[in-house]
C-alpha positions as CSV (number, residue, x, y, z in Angstrom):
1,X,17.3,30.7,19.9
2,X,18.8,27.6,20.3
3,X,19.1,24.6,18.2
4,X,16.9,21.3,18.6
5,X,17.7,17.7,18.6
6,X,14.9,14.9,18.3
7,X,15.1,11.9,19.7
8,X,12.1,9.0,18.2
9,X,12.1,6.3,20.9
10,X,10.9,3.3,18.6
11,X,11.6,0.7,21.3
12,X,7.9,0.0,22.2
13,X,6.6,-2.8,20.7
14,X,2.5,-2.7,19.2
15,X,0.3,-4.6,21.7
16,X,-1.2,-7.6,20.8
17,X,-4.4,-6.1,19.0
18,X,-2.1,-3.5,17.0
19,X,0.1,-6.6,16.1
20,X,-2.6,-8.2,14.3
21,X,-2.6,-5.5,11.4
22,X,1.6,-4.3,11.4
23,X,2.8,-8.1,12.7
24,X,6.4,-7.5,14.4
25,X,7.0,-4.4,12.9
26,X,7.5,-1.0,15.6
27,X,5.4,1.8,15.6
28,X,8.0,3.6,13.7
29,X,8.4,0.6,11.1
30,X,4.7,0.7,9.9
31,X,4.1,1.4,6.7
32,X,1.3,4.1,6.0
33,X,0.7,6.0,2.4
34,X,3.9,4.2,1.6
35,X,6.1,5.3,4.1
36,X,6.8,4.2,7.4
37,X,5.6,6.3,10.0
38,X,9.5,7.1,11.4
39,X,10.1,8.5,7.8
40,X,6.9,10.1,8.0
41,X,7.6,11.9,10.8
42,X,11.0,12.4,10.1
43,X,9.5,14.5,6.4
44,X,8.1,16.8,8.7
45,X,10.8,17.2,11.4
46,X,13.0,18.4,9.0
47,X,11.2,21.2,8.0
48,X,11.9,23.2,10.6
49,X,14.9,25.0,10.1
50,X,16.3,24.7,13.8
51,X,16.2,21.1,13.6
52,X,19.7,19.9,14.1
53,X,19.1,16.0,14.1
54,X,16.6,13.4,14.1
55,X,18.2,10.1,16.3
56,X,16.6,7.3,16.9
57,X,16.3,4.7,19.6
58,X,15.6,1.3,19.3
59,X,14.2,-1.4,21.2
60,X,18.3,-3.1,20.6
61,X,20.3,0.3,20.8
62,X,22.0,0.9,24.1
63,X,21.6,4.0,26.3
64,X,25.0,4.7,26.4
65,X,25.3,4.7,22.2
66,X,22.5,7.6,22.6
67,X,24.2,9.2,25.0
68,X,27.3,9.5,23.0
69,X,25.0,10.3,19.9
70,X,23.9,13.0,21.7
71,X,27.0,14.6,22.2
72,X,28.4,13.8,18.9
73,X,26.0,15.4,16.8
74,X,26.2,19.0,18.5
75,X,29.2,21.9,18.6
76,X,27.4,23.6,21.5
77,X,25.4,20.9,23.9
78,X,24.6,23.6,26.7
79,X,22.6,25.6,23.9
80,X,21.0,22.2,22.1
81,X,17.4,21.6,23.6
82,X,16.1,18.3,22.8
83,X,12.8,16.7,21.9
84,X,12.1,13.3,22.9
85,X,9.5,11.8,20.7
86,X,7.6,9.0,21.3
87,X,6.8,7.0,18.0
88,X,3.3,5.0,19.2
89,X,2.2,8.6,18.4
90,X,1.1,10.0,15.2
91,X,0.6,13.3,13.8
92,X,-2.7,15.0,14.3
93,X,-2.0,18.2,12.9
94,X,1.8,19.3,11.7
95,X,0.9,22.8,12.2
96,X,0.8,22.3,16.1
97,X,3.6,19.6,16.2
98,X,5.9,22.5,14.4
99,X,4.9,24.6,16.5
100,X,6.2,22.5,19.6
101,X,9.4,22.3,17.4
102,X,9.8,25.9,17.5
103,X,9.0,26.4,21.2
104,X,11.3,24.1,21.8
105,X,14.4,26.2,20.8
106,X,13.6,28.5,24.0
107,X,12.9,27.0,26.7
108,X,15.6,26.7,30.1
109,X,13.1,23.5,31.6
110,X,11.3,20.6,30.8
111,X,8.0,20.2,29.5
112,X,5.8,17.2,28.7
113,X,3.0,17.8,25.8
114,X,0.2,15.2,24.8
115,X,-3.3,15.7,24.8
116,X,-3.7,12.7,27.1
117,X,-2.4,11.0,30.5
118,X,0.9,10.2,29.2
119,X,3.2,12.8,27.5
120,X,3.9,11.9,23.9
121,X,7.1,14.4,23.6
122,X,9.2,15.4,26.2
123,X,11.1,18.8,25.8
124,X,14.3,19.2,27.7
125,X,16.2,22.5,27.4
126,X,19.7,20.9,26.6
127,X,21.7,17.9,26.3
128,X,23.1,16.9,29.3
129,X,19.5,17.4,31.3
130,X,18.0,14.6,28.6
131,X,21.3,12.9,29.1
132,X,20.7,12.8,33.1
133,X,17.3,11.4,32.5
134,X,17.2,9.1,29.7
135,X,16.3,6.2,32.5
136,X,13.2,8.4,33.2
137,X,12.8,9.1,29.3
138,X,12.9,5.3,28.4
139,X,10.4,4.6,31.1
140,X,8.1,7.1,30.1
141,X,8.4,8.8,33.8
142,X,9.7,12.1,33.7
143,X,7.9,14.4,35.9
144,X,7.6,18.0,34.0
145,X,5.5,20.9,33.8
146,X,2.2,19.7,31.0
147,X,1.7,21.3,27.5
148,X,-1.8,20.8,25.9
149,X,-1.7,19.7,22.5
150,X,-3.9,18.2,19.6
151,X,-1.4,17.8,18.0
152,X,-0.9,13.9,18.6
153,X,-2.9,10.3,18.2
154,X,-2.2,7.9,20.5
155,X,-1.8,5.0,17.8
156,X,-1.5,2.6,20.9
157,X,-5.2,2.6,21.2
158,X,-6.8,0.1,18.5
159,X,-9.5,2.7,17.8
160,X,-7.1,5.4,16.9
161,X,-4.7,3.3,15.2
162,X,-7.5,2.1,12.7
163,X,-8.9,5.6,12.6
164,X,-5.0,6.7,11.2
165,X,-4.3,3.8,9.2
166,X,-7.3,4.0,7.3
167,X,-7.5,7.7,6.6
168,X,-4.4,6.4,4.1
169,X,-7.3,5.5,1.2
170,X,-4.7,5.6,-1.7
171,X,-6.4,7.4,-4.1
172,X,-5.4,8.3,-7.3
173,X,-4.5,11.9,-7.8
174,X,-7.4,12.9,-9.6
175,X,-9.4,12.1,-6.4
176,X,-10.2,13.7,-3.1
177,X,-10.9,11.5,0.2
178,X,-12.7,13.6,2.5
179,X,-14.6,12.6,5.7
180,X,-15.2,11.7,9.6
181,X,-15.6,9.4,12.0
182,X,-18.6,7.8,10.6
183,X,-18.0,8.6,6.8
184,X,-15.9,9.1,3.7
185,X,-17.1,10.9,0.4
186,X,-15.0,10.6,-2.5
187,X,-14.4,13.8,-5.0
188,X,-13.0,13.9,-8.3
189,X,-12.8,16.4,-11.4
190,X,-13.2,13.1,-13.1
191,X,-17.4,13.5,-13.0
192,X,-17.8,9.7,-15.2
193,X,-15.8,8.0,-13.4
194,X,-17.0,9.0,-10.2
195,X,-20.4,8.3,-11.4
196,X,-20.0,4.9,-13.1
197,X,-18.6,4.1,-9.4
198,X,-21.4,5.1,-7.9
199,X,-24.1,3.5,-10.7
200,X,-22.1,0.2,-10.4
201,X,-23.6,-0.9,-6.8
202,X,-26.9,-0.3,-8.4
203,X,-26.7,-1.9,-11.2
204,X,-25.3,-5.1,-9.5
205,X,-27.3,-7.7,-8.8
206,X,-29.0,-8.2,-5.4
207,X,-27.0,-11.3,-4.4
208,X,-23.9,-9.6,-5.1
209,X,-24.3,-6.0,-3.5
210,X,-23.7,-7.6,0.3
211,X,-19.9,-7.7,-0.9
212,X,-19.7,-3.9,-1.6
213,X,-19.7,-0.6,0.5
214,X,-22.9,1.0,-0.8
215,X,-22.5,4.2,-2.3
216,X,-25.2,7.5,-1.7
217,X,-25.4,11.0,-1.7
218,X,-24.5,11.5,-5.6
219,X,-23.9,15.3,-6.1
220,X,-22.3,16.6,-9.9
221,X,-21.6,20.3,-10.2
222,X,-19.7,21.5,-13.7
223,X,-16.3,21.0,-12.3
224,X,-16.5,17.7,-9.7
225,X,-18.8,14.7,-9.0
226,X,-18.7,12.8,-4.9
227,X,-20.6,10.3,-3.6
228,X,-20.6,9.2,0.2
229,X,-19.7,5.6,1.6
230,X,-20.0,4.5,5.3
231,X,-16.7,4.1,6.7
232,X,-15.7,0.9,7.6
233,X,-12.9,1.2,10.6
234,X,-11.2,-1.8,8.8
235,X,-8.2,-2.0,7.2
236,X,-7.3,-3.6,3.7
237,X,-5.5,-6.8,3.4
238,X,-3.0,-5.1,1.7
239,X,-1.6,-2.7,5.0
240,X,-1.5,-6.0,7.0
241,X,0.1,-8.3,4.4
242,X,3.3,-6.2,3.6
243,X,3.8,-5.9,7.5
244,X,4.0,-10.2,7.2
245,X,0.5,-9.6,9.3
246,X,-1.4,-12.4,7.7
247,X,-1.2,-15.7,8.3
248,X,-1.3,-18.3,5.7
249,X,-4.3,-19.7,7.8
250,X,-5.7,-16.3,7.6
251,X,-5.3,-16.3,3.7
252,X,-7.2,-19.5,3.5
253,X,-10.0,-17.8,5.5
254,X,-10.1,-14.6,3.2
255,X,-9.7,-16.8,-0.1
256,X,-12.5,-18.7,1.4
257,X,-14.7,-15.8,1.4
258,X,-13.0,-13.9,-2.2
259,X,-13.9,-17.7,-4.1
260,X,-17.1,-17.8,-2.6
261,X,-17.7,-14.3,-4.0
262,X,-16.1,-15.5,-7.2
263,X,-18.4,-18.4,-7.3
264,X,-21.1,-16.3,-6.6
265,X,-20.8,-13.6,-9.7
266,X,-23.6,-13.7,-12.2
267,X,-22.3,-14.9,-15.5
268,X,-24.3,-14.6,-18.8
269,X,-23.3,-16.9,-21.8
270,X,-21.9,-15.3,-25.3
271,X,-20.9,-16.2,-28.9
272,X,-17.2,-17.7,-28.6
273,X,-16.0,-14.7,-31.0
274,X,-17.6,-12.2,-28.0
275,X,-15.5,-13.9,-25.7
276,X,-12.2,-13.8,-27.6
277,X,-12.6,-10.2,-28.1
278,X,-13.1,-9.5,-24.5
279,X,-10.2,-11.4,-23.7
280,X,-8.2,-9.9,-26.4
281,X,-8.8,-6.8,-25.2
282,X,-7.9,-7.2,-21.7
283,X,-4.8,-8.9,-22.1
284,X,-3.3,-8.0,-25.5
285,X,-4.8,-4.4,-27.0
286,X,-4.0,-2.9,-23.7
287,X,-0.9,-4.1,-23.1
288,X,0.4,-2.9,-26.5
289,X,-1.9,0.4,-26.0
290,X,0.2,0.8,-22.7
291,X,3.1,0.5,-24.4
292,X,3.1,3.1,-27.3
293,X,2.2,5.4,-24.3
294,X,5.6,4.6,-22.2
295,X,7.6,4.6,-25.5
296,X,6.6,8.1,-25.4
297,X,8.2,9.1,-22.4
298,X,11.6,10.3,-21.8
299,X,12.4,7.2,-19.2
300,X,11.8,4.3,-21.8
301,X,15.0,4.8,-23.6
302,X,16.7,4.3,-20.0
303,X,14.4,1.2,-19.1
304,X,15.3,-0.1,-22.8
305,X,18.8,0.0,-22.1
306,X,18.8,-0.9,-18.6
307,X,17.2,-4.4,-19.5
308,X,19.7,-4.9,-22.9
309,X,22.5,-4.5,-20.2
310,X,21.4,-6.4,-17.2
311,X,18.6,-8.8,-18.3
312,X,18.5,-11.6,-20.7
313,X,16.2,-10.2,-23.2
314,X,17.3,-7.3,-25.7
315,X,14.8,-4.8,-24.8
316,X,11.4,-4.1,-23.7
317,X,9.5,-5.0,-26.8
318,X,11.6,-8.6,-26.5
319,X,9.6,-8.6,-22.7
320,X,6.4,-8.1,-24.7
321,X,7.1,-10.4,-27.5
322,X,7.6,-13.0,-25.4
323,X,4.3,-12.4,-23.6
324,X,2.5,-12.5,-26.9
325,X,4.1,-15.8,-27.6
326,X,3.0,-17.6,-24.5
327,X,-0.3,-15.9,-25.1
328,X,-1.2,-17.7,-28.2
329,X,0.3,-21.0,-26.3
330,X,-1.6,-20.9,-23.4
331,X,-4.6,-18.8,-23.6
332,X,-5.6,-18.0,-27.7
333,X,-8.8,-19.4,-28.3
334,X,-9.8,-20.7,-24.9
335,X,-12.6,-18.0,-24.1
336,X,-14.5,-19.4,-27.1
337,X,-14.5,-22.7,-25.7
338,X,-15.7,-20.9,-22.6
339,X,-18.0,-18.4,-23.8
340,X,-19.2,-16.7,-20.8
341,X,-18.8,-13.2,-19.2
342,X,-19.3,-12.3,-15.3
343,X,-20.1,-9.3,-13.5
344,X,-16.2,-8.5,-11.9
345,X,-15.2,-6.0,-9.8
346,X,-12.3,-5.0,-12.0
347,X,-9.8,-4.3,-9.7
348,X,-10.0,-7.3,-7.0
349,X,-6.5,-6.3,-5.1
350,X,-5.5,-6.1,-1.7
351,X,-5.9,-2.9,-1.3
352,X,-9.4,-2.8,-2.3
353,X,-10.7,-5.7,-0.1
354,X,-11.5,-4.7,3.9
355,X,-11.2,-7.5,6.1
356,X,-11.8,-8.5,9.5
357,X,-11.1,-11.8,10.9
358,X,-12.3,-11.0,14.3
359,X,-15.3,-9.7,13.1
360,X,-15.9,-12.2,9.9
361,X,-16.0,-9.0,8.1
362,X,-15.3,-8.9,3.9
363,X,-16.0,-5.5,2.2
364,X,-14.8,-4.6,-1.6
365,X,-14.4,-0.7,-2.5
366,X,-13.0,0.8,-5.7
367,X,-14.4,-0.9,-8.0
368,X,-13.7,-0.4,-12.2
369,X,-17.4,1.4,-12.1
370,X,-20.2,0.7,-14.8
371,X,-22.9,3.4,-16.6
372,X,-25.1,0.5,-17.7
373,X,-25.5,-3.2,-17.0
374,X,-23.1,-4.7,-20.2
375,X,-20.3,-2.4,-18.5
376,X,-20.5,-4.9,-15.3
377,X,-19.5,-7.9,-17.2
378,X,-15.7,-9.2,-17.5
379,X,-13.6,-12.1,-18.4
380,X,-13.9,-14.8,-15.9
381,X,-10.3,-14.5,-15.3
382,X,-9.4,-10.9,-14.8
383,X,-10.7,-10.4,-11.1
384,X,-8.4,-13.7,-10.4
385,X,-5.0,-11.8,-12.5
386,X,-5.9,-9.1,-10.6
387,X,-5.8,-11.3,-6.9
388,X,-2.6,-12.9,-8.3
389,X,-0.7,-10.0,-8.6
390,X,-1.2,-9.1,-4.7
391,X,-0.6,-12.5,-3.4
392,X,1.6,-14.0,-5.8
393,X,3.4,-11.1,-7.7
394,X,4.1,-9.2,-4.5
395,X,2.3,-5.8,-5.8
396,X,1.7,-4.5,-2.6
397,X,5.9,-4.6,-1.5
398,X,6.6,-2.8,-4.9
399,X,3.5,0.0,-3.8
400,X,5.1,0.1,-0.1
401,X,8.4,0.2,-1.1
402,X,9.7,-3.2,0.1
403,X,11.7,-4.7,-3.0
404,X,15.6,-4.2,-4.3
405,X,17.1,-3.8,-7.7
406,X,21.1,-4.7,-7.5
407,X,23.7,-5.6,-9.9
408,X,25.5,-8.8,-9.4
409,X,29.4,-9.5,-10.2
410,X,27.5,-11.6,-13.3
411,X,26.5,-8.1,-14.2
412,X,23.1,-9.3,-14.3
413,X,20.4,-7.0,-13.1
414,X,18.2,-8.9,-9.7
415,X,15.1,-8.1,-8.0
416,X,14.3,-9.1,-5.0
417,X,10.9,-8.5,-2.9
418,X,11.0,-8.4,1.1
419,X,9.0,-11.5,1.9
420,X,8.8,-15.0,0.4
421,X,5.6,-15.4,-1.8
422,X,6.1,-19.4,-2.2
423,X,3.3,-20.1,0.8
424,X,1.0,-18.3,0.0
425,X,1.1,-18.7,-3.7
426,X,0.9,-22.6,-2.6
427,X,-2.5,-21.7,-1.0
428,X,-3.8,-19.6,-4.1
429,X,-3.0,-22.6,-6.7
430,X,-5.2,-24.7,-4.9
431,X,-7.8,-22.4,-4.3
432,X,-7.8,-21.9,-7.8
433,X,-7.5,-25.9,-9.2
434,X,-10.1,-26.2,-6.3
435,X,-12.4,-24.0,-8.1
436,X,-11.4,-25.2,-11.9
437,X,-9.2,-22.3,-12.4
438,X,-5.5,-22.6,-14.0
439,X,-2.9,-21.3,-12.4
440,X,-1.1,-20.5,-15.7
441,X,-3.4,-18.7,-17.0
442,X,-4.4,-16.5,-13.8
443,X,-0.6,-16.1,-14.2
444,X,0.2,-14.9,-17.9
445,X,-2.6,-12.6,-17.3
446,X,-1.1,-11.1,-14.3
447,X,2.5,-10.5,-15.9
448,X,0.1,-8.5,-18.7
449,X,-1.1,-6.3,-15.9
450,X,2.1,-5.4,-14.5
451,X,3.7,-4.7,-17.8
452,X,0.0,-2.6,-18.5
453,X,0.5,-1.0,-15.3
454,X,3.8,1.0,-16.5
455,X,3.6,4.2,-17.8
456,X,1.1,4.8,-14.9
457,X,3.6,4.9,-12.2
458,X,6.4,7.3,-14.2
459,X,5.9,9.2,-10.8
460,X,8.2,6.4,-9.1
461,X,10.9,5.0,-11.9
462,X,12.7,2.4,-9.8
463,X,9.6,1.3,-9.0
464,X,8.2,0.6,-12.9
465,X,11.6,-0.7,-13.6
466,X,10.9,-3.3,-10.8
467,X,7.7,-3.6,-12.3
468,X,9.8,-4.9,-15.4
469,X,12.0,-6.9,-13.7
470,X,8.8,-8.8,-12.4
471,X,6.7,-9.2,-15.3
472,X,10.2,-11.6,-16.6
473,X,10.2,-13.4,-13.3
474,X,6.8,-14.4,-14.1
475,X,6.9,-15.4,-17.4
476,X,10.0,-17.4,-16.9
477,X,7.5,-19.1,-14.4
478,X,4.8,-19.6,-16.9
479,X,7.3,-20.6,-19.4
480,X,8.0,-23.5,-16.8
481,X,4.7,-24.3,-16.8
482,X,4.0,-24.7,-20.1
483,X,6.7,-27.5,-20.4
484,X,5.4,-29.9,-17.6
């Protein structure tokens, strides 16, 4: 049996439809479930044991480097087959693609598989014949004997593409997304939760349900609950925003439509000590609830140490301290003066808002789920906080992946997120001073929720530690704030 080498041609760019959701990223650089789909596929080319190497060619990498990577990365060329994988496709079913892996290692000539007119692997039986026709390769014309597979997507085709992206619902892992074409259903051992999800389209008022996927086929057994949605072959804002998809005209659009649902929520007045308990409990009791539970874990000693070192502040509770102060500043006692409550999603983020421009489309799933009609009601500003932190505090780059943490000769610890916010956060602040909203306050809050958010995400450490890192940029902003 001989050994295998994979080539991923990543040097086809998206077409221009496929462009408007992954912006001037490659196939290969689109970011699905977190990871891009060339680390993707290269989790599950690595596990089969006769894969040697996984190359890759880009759309700026010459033949000849390939060529010479080739022959580098093998002892014993005449007995290397090679697999030349062509990244606008994505993984069907694994089981087949392995198997293709392991077929691979025996042939003596070339093969094309795909399960349409073009091939979306070619298999060459060694080195030197993929060497001889890498041209061909490249242009996608090498004439070889067909293999029938399902084991591929054509992600080229808009349909398909949408179908893959949003199969990636990122559910929590007490959930399970299951579905087709047409539908998704939504299972979880979690039986309340899943049915205060399901109660809270019906106990929303009428004027508000045209915002929402509508819910249906409630089923409970003694272990699990599910309920059934329409699938909407949309993606969230939050896919197309990380991959710099999203114009800031095309943010004004969507804000246009999120204020207008904003506008829109019913509100009911309270007493002014109703109000300041709501708030209070939002954005302080949580917080320091949040925080016994990470001082319990094993990684807070670490973070605690990590921010003494490399950070201005002399550990965590110093972070939370200083929150608390700018609390009282800028936000203790306001929700009396304004004692109302409105029916809020809960968890108004990116990734829980569907959007089409072309189609004028704006759906909200996932929301925080309601048992009776009090449950619906929310401080004014949470659903905002909770908008902030996707357009202005960069949530969806830390969930994806896209963000640094380096140490600097000052020995000062520095994030730094792969995309500049300042535009967009331009257009938010005066969506929000339109609408009688302060931008401080939508602010303080949303530092709150990514300090809330931390012992949640213990699954991904640098990530919560970026978290932290965060929460101070924005309160050093808020700080500012306060003094003009």
């Amino acid at each position: 049996m001989k050994r295998v080498i994979v080539v991923y041609d990543d040097s086809l760019k998206p077409n221009k439809e496929i462009r408007t959701i992954t912006g001037d990223k490659t196939y290969g650089e689109t970011i699905f479930k977190r990871v891009t789909l060339k680390d993707r596929m290269k989790q599950e080319i690595v596990k089969n044991k006769n894969v040697l190497r996984m190359l890759t060619l880009d759309a700026d990498q010459s033949a000849d480097k390939l060529k010479d990577d080739l022959i580098s990365v093998t002892s014993d060329p005449e007995n290397t087959s090679v697999v030349y994988l062509y990244s606008n496709y994505g993984l069907a079913d694994t089981k087949e693609f392995q198997s293709l892996l392991t077929k691979a290692g025996y042939i003596n000539d070339t093969f094309s598989a795909g399960c349409g007119e073009e091939a979306a692997e070619v298999l060459l039986p060694d080195v030197a014949t993929c060497i001889r026709q890498l041209d061909l390769l490249k242009e996608r014309k090498v004439v070889a004997e067909r293999i029938e597979t399902e084991a591929f997507m054509d992600l080229s085709v808009l349909g398909n593409f949408l179908t893959f992206i949003t199969s990636g619902f990122d559910a929590r892992y007490f959930n399970a997304l299951a579905g087709d074409e047409h539908t998704v259903t939504k299972r979880s051992t979690k039986i309340e939760k899943i049915k205060s999800e399901y109660n809270f389209y019906y106990l929303l008022p009428d004027n508000m349900k045209m915002w929402f996927v509508m819910p249906y086929d409630y089923k409970e057994d003694k272990d699990s609950a599910s309920y059934t949605m329409e699938r909407f072959h949309m993606t969230d804002i939050a896919i197309r925003f990380v991959h710099g998809a999203v114009s800031c005209e095309e943010l004004s659009d969507i804000l246009d439509k999120l204020f207008y649902f904003v506008k829109l929520r019913k509100s009911k007045s309270v007493d002014g000590k109703t109000a300041a308990e709501v708030a209070d409990e939002l954005y302080v009791k949580k917080l320091k609830a949040r925080m016994d539970d990470l001082k319990k874990l094993p990684e807070y000693a670490q973070f605690d140490a990590l921010i003494s070192m490399g950070t201005d502040y002399e550990n965590i509770d110093a972070i939370v301290g200083h929150y608390l102060r700018l609390y009282d500043k800028v936000a203790k006692g306001i929700a009396e003066k304004d004692a109302k409550l409105v029916v809020g999603h809960g968890d108004l983020c990116f990734s829980n808002i569907l959007y089409s421009r072309e189609a004028n489309l704006l759906k909200l799933i996932d929301p925080k789920g309601a048992l009776e009609e009090d449950e619906l009601y929310t401080d004014p500003y949470y659903d905002l906080a909770k908008l902030s932190h996707s357009i202005c505090g960069c949530y969806d780059f830390f969930n994806s992946g896209l963000y640094q943490i380096t140490m600097e000769r000052d020995m000062k610890i520095r994030l730094s997120v792969d995309t500049d916010p300042q535009p967009y956060m331009d257009i938010f602040k005066k969506y929000l001073e339109k609408n009688g909203y302060s931008y401080t306050r939508v602010r303080l809050y949303e530092a709150s929720l990514f300090l809330s958010m931390l012992p949640y995400h213990m699954d991904q450490p640098g990530k919560v530690f970026g978290f932290l890192l965060n929460a101070i940029r924005i309160l050093e902003e808020v700080e500012e704030c306060t003094k003009s």
